[in-house]
TIDREN-576609 format. One record per residue (C-alpha): x, y, z; residue in three letters. Coordinates in steps of 0.001 Angstrom, whole numbers, padded with zeros to 6 digits, always signed. Layout:
BEGIN
XYZALA
...
//
This chain:
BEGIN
+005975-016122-029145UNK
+003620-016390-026137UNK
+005658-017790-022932UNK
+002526-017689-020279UNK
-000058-015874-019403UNK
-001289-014784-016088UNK
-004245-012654-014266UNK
-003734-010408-011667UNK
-006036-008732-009201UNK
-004622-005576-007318UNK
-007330-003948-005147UNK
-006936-000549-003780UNK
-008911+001349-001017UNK
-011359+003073-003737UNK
-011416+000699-006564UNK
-010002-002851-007909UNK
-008952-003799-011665UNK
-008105-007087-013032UNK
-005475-007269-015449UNK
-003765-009843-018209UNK
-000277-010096-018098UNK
+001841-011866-021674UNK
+005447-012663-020990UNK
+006591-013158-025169UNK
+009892-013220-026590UNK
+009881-011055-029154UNK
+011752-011294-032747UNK
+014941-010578-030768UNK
+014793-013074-029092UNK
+014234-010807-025607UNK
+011747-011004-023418UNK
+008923-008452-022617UNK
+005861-008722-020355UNK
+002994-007098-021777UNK
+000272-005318-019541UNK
-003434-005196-020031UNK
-006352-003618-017862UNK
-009396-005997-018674UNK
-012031-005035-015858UNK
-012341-002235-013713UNK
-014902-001750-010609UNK
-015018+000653-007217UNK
-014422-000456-004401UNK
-016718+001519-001507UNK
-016533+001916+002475UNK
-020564+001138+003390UNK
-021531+002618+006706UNK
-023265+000385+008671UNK
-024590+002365+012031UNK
-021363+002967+014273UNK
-019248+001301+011828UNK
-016998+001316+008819UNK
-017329-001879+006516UNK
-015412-003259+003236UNK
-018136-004826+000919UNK
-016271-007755+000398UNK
-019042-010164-001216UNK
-019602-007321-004158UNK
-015379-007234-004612UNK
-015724-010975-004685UNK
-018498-010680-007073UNK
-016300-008316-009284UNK
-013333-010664-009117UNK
-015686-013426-010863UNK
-016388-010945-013731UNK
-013270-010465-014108UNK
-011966-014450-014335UNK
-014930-014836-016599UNK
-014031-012404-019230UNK
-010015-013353-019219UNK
-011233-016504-020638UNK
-014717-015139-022913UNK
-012051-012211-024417UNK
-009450-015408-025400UNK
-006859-015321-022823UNK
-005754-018338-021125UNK
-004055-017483-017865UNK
-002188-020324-016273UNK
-002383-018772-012785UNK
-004059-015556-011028UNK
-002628-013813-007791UNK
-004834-010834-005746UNK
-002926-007790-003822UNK
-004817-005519-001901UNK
-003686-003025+001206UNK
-002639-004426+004244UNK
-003924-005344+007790UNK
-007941-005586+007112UNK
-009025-009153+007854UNK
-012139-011264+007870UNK
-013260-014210+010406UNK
-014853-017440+009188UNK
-016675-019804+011739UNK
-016636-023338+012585UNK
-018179-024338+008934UNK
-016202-021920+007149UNK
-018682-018818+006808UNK
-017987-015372+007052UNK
-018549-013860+010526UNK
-019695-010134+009662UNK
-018664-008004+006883UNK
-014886-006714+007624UNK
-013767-003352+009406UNK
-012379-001077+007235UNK
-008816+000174+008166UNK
-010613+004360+009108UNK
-013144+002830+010958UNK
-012690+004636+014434UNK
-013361+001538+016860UNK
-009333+001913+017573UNK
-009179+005074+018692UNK
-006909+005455+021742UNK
-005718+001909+021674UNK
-002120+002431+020571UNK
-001705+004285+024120UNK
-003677+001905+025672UNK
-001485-001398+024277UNK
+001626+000800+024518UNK
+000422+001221+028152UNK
+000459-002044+028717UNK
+003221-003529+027470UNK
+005911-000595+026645UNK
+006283+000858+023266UNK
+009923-000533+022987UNK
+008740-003243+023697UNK
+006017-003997+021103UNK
+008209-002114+018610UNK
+011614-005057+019022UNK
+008351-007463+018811UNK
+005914-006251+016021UNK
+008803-003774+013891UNK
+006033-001762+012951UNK
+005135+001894+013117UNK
+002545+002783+015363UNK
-001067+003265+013164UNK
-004391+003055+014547UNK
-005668+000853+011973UNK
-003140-002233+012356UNK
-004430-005633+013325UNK
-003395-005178+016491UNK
-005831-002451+017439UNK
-008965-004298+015258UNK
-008866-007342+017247UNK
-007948-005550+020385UNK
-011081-003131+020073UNK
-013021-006261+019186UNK
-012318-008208+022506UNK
-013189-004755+024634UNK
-015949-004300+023114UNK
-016936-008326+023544UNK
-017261-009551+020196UNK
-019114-012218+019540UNK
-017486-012774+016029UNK
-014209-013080+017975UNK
-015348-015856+020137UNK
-017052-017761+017525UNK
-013718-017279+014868UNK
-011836-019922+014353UNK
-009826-019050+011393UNK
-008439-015299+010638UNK
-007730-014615+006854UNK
-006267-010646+005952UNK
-008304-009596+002918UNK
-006346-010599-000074UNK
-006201-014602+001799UNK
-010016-014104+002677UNK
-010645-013727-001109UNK
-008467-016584-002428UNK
-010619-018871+000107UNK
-013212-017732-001419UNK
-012425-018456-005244UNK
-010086-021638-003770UNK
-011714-022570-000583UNK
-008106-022962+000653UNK
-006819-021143+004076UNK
-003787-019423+003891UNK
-001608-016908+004980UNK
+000745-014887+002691UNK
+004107-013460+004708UNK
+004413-009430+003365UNK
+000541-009656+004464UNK
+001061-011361+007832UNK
+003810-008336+008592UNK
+001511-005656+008390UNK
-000328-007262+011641UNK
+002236-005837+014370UNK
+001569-009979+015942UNK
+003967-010930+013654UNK
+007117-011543+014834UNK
+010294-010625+012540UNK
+012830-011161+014674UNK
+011363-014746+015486UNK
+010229-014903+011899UNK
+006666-016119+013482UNK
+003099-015565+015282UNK
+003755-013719+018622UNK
+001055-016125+020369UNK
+002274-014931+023840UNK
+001233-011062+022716UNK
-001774-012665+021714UNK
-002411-014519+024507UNK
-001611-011562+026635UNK
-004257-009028+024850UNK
-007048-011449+024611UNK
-006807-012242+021179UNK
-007284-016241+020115UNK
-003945-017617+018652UNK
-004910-020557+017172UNK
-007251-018685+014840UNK
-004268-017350+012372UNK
-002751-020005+009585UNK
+001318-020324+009313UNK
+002229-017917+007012UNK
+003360-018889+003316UNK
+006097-016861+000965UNK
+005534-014973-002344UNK
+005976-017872-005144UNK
+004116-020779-003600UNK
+001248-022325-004930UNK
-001690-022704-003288UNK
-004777-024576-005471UNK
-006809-024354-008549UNK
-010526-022666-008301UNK
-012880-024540-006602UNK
-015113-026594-008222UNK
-017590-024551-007359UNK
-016519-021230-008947UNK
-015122-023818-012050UNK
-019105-024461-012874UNK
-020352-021304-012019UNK
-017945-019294-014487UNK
-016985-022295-017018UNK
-013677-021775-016752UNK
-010758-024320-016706UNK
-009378-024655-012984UNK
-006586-022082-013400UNK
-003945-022076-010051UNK
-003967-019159-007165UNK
-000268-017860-006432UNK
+000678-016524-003295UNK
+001922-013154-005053UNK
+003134-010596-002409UNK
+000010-010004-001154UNK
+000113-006918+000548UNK
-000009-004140-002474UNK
+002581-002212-000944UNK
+005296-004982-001434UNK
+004204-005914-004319UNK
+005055-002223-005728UNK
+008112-002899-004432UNK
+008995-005819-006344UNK
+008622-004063-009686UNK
+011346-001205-009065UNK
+013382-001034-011834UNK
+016552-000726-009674UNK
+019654-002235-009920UNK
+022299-003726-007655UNK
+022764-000716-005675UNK
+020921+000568-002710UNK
+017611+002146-003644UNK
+015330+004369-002085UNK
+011424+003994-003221UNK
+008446+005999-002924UNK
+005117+004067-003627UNK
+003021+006879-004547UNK
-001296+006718-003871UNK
-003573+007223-001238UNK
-000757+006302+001006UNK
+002729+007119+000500UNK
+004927+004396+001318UNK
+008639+006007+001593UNK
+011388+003157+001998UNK
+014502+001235+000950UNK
+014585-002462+000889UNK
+016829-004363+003623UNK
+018103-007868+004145UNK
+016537-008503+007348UNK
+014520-006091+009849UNK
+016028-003232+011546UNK
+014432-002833+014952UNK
+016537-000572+016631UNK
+015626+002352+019038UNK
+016658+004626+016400UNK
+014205+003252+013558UNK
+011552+003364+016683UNK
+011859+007010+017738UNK
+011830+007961+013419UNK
+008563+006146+013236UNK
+009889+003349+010642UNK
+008014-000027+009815UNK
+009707-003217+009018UNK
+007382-005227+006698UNK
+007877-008240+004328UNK
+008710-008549+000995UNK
+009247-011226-001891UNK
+012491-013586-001734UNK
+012792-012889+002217UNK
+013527-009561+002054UNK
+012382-006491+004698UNK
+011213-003073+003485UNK
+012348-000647+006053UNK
+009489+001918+005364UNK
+007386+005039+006693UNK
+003590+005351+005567UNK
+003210+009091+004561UNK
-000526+010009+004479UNK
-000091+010590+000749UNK
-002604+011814-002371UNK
-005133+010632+000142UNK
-005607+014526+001270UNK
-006112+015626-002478UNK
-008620+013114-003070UNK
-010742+014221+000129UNK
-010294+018261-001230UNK
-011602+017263-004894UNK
-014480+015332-003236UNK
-015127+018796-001104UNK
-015226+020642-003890UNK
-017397+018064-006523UNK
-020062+017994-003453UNK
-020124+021895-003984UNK
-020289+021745-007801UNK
-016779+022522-008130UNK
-015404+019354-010252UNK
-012071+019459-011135UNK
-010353+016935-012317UNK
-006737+015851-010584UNK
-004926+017548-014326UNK
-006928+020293-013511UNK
-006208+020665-010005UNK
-002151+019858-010564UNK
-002650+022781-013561UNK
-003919+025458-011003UNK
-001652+023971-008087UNK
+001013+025221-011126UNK
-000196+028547-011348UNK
+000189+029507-007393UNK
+002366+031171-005599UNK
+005047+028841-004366UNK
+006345+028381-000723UNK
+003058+030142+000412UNK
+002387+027809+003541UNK
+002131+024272+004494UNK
+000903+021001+006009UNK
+001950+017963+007747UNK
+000606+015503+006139UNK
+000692+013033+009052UNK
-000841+015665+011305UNK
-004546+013497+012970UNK
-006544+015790+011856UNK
-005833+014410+008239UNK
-006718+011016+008895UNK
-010358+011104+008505UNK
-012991+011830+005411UNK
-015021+014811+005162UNK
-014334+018666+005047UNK
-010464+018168+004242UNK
-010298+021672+002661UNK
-011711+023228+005883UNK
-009085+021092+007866UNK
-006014+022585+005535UNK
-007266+026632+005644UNK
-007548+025601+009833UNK
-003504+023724+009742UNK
-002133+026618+007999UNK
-004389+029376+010217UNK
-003182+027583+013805UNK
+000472+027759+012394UNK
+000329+031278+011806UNK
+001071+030571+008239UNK
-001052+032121+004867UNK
-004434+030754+004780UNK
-004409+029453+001204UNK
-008115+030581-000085UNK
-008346+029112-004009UNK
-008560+025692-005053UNK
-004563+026088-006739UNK
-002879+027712-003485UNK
-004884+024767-001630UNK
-003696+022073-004013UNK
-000187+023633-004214UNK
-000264+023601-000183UNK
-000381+020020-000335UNK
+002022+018918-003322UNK
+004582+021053-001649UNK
+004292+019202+001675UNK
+004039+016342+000300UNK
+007384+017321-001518UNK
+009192+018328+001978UNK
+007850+015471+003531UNK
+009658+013123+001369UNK
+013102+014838+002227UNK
+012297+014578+005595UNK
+011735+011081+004934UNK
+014789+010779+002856UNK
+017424+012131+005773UNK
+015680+009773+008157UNK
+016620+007128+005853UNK
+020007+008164+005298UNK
+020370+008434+008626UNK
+018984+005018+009750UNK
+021119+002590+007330UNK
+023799+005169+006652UNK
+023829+004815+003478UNK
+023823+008163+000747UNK
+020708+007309-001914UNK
+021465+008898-005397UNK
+018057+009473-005926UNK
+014254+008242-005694UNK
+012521+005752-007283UNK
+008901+006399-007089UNK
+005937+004287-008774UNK
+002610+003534-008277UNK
-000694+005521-009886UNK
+000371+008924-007835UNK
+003570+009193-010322UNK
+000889+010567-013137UNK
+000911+013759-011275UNK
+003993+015475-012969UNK
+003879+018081-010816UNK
+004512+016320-007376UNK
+007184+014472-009560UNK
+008491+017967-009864UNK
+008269+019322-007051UNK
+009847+015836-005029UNK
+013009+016044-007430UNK
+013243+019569-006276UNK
+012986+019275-002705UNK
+015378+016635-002372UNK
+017749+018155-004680UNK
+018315+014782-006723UNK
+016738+012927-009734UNK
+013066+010906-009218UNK
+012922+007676-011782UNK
+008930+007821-012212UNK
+007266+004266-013218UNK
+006193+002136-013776UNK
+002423+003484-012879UNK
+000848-000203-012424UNK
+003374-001128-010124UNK
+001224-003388-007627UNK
-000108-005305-010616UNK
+002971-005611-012518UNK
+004985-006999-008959UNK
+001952-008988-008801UNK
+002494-010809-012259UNK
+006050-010877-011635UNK
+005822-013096-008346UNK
+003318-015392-010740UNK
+006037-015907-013404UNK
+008651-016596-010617UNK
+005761-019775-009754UNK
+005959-020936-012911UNK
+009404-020752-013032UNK
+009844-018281-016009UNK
+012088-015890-013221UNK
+014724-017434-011102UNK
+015664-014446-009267UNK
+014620-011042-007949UNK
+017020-009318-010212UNK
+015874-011470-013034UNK
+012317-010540-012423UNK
+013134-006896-011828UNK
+014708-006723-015058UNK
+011429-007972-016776UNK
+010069-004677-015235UNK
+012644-002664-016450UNK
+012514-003458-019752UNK
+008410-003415-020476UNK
+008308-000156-018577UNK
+009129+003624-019198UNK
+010445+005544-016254UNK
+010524+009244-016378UNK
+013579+010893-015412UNK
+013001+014131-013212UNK
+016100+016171-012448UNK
+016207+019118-009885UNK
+016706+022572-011259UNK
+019381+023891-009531UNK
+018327+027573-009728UNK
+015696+026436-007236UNK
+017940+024964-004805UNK
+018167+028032-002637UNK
+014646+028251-002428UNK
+014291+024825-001584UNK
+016318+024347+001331UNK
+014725+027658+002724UNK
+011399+026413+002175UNK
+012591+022769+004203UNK
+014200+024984+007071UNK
+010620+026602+007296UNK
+008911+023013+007105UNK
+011278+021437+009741UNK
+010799+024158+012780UNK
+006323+023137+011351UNK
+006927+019558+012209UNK
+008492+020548+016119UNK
+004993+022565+016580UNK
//
């Protein structure tokens, strides 16, 4: 029996997919939410002279097709919800019209800014007041870089919508803001639980431009008329899912009562455990932690990891040279090489930026004194490993932080289809990974939409909808390997202090 049915958006940094979620109760009487990918579309960075852009009117455009064939392939969706990544913004004028295509998060206007700020007003400082770690592509830096450089978008703004907000005022023509997205701004508060005007004040940046935030679970309007006529659909209701892709992921571990650490595995890895309120300590400062927002109040205390993003760059290297491999392929050939060879920070700058990635690895490895990896498998093996001993690094900060001892890792999100890093993280942390579910963002997404429409009363409640819909994969460490492991970590720690 069909319960509801709901559409979700969940936008990533290289492409965006709408999908049709069925809660049913089955012949058993139990529950199950059923997932289904109806529309697919990229999702490109457009260089536009000195800058790096979002194409934001063709995602909107995509969004439509997508509503439209929910309804032409005979769903019904009661309600829709978008998550996308986190801090990217757009500014709408007097009238209500889009100042300027938005800045995409690599674009390098923010370069040198986090000294600059931190120059101003004291890293421990801006840390007890923003709880984030320190990236060059948080709001912060955008808007900052924007009033240096004398925008004229930021004097005419008068309303500031992050991008997942910007596009349900588009399909809605209401302005909101959702909390998990407002966190990622570092001018959000947590300890006050609100806007830090006086930091805004302070750098320049208008205050008065940035709506009160709302929480996961509220309802914010049907589809415009507008978009109603345009797509002849009914006028189904926007939720304010947990905007912010990351915690939305979140929402969908299948854990239990206890503790849990996660790792939300793509482009970015997001390495974490979820907390009760923030923890803005010196400690969490000097290990480079964020504290961001999740659904029912909670705070993910959280490092970003530059994750698969390095892979990605290497296979895009090698397609431009007629070398296409796909990621199976890659993984396969990352199998084949010599393990513990040499390798990478993945947070290291150099990393951060497109272009030539394999060049940048060989040159890491070469300026370490460490074997140059030369194929395409010792390259991609390189990077799985560090990836790997970056994790356990991330694991003992963790630990260390909330002092609490995590059985092992829950990791989801689309990176978890590479078996091998599954692998190879179970091994270098010397305790089980629980892989899935893959469509995390979408599924936390859908989740947060049945907890609107009442059909989940509780996080538990809704977790347990993911649970049960979902395979995980269990990964255990071989403990033949352990040896080799903890020599290979002892090698990676003395890397990091280089």
């Amino acid at each position: 029996m069909l319960l509801s049915t709901v559409l979700a958006f969940d936008l990533g940094a290289s492409s965006g997919r709408a999908l049709i979620g069925k809660l049913v109760r089955n012949e058993d009487g139990r529950r199950e939410l059923q997932v289904e990918e109806i529309h697919r579309f990229p999702n490109h960075a457009i260089h536009v002279g000195d800058h790096l852009h979002w194409d934001i009117l063709r995602l909107l455009h995509e969004m439509k097709k997508g509503i439209r064939k929910a309804f032409q392939e005979g769903h019904a969706p009661k309600t829709f919800g978008i998550d996308t990544w986190g801090v990217d913004f757009g500014l709408l004028d007097v009238n209500g019209e889009l100042l300027g295509n938005p800045y995409h998060y690599r674009d390098p206007q923010t370069e040198g800014l986090i000294e600059e700020v931190n120059d101003l007003f004291g890293k421990e400082s801006l840390f007890e007041q923003g709880g984030l770690q320190f990236m060059p592509f948080n709001t912060i830096y955008q808007l900052y870089a924007m009033r240096k450089a004398a925008s004229p978008k930021l004097d005419a703004a008068r309303t500031l919508l992050l991008t997942p907000d910007l596009l349900v005022y588009f399909l809605t023509g209401r302005k909101v803001c959702e909390f998990t997205m407002a966190t990622t701004t570092q001018l959000y508060h947590p300890g006050q639980q609100a806007w830090n005007t006086e930091l805004m004040e302070k750098l320049g940046i208008p205050s008065g431009i940035f709506p009160e935030p709302i929480y996961p679970g509220a309802v914010i309007g049907p589809l415009s008329a507008e978009v109603r006529e345009e797509l002849d659909v009914p006028p189904i209701e926007a939720v304010a899912v947990a905007t912010h892709d990351t915690a939305s992921a979140i929402a969908a571990v299948p854990a239990g009562d206890k503790p849990f650490a996660y790792l939300v595995c793509g482009t970015w890895s997001l390495f974490g455990t979820e907390l009760d309120a923030p923890l803005l300590t010196p400690e969490a400062l000097e290990l480079e932690f964020s504290n961001e927002g999740g659904v029912y109040g909670k705070y993910e205390l959280l490092k970003n990891i530059m994750g698969l993003w390095i892979i990605q760059e290497c296979k895009r290297d090698w397609d431009e040279k007629g070398k296409e491999y796909s990621f199976a392929e890659l993984a396969a050939m990352a199998e084949q090489s010599e393990p513990f060879r040499s390798f990478i920070n993945p947070d290291d700058a150099r990393f951060y930026g497109p272009s030539d990635m394999v060049r940048k690895v060989k040159s890491y490895c070469e300026e370490t004194g460490q074997a140059v990896p030369e194929t395409e498998g010792q390259v991609a093996r390189c990077i799985y490993e560090s990836l790997a001993l970056k994790y356990r690094h991330a694991i003992d900060q963790l630990e260390q932080l909330t002092g609490i001892g995590y059985e092992g890792l829950h990791m989801v999100g689309g990176g978890i289809q590479n078996r091998l890093l599954c692998r190879l993280t179970a091994g270098a942390l010397g305790r089980p990974v629980w892989a899935g579910p893959v469509e995390a963002s979408a599924i936390g997404n859908m989740l947060m939409q049945l907890v609107a429409q009442g059909h989940c009363g509780s996080l538990a409640e809704a977790r347990e909808l993911s649970a049960a819909a979902f395979p995980v994969d269990v990964y255990e460490p071989v403990a033949e390997e352990a040896a080799a492991w903890n020599e290979a970590y002892g090698r990676y720690k003395r890397l990091l202090t280089k």
